[in-house]
C-alpha positions as CSV (number, residue, x, y, z in Angstrom):
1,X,103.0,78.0,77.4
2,X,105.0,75.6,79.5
3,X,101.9,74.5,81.1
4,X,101.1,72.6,77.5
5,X,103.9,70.0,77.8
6,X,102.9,68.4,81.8
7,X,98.9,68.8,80.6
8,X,99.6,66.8,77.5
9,X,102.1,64.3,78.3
10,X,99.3,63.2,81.6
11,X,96.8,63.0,78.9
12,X,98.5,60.8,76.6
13,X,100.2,59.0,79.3
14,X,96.6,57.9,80.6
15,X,95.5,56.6,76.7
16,X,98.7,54.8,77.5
17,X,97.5,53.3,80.3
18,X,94.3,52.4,78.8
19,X,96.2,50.8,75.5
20,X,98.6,48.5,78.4
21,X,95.3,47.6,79.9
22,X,93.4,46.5,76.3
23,X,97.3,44.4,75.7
24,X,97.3,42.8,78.8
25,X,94.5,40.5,77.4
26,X,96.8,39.8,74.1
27,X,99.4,38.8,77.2
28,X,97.0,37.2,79.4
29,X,95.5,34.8,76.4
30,X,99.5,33.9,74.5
31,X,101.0,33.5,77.6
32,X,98.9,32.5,80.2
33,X,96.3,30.4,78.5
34,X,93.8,32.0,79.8
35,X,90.5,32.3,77.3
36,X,90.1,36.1,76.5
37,X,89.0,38.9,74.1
38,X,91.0,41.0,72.8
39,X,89.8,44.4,71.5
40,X,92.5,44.8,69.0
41,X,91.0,47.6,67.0
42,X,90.4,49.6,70.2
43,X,94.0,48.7,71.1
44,X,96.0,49.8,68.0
45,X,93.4,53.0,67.9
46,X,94.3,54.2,71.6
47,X,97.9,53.1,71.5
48,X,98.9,54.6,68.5
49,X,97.1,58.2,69.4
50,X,99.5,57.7,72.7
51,X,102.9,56.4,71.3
52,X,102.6,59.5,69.2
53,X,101.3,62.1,71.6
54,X,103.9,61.1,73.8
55,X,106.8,61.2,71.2
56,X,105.4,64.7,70.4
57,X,105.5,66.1,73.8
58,X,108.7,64.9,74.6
59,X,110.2,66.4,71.5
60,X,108.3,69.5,72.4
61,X,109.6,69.4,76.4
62,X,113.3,69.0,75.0
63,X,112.5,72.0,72.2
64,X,111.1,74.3,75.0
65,X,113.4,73.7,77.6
66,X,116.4,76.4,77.0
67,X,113.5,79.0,77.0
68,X,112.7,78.3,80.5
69,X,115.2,76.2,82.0
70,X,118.6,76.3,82.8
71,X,120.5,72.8,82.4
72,X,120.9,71.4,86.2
73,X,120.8,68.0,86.9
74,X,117.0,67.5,87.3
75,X,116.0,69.0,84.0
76,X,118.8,67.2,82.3
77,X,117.6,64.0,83.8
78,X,113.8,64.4,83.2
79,X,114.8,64.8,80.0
80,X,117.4,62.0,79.0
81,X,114.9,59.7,81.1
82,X,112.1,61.3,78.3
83,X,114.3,60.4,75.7
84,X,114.6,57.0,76.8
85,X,110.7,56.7,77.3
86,X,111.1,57.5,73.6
87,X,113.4,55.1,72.6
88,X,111.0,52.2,73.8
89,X,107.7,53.7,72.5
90,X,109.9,53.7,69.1
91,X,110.1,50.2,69.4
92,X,106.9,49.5,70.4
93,X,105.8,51.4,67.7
94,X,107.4,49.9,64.7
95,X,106.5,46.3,66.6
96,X,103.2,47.2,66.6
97,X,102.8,48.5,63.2
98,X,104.3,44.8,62.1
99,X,101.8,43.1,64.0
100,X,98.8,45.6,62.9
101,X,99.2,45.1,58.8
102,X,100.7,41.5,59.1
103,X,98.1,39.6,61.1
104,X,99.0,36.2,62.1
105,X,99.5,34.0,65.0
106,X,102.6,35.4,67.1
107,X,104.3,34.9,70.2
108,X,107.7,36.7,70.3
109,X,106.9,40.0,68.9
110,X,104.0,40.5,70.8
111,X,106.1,40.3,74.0
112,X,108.6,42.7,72.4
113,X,106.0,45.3,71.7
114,X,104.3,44.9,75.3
115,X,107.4,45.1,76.8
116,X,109.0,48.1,75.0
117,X,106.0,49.9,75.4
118,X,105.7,48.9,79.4
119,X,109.0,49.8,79.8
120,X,108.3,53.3,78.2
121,X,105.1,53.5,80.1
122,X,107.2,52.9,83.6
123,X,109.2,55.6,82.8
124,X,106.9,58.1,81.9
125,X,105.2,57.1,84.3
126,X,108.0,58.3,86.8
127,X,108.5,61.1,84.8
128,X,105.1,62.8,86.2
129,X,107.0,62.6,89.5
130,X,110.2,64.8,88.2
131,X,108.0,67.0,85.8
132,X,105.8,67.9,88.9
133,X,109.0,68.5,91.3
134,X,110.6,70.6,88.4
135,X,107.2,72.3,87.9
136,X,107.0,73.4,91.7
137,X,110.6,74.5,91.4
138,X,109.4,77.1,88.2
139,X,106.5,78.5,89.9
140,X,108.5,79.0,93.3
């Protein structure tokens, strides 16, 4: 059973990855200049199936920790640095929903939303590294 939070939180971390890679051609083409397309629809589609998987299974790490855990400093740190994650992905989250149904020509809130969500990607990013040290510490 605890094997469903690490498998789905890589999964939705890589549809992360794949949403920060789609944006960075929003980034490259407001802020650099440079001429690009943007896949928006492919963008909103993969991002939003991520912000929300990833909410999910961090909800669902903190809701099954007691059962198999006891509260030392790594497991309370993986997860207040998952709740952080989650904090930013809230953000970029209800940036992105602005910019999805009110489509115009922005520059601000598209950096907050990248951003946000970067920053919560970093972090979740590190927390594969303490999920997998916690993980070998459970199985040995």
């Amino acid at each position: 059973m605890i094997l469903i939070h690490p498998i789905m939180q890589v999964f939705f971390i890589a549809m992360a990855v794949v949403a920060f890679i789609l944006g960075l051609q929003r980034f490259r083409s407001n802020h650099l200049g440079h001429q690009t397309r943007f896949n928006w629809k492919g963008h909103v589609y993969v991002g939003r199936i991520a912000i929300v998987g990833l909410i999910a299974g961090t909800v669902a790490g903190v809701a099954i920790t007691p059962y198999y855990f006891e509260y030392t400093v790594p497991v309370l740190s993986h997860g207040q640095l998952g709740i952080v994650s989650m904090a930013f992905f809230f953000v970029g989250a209800s940036t992105g929903y602005i910019l999805d149904k009110h489509k115009k020509r922005r520059k601000l809130l598209p950096l907050i939303h990248g951003s946000a969500n970067t920053l919560g990607l970093l972090v979740a990013l590190n927390q594969i590294v303490t999920g997998y040290k916690l993980y070998l510490s459970f199985v040995s």
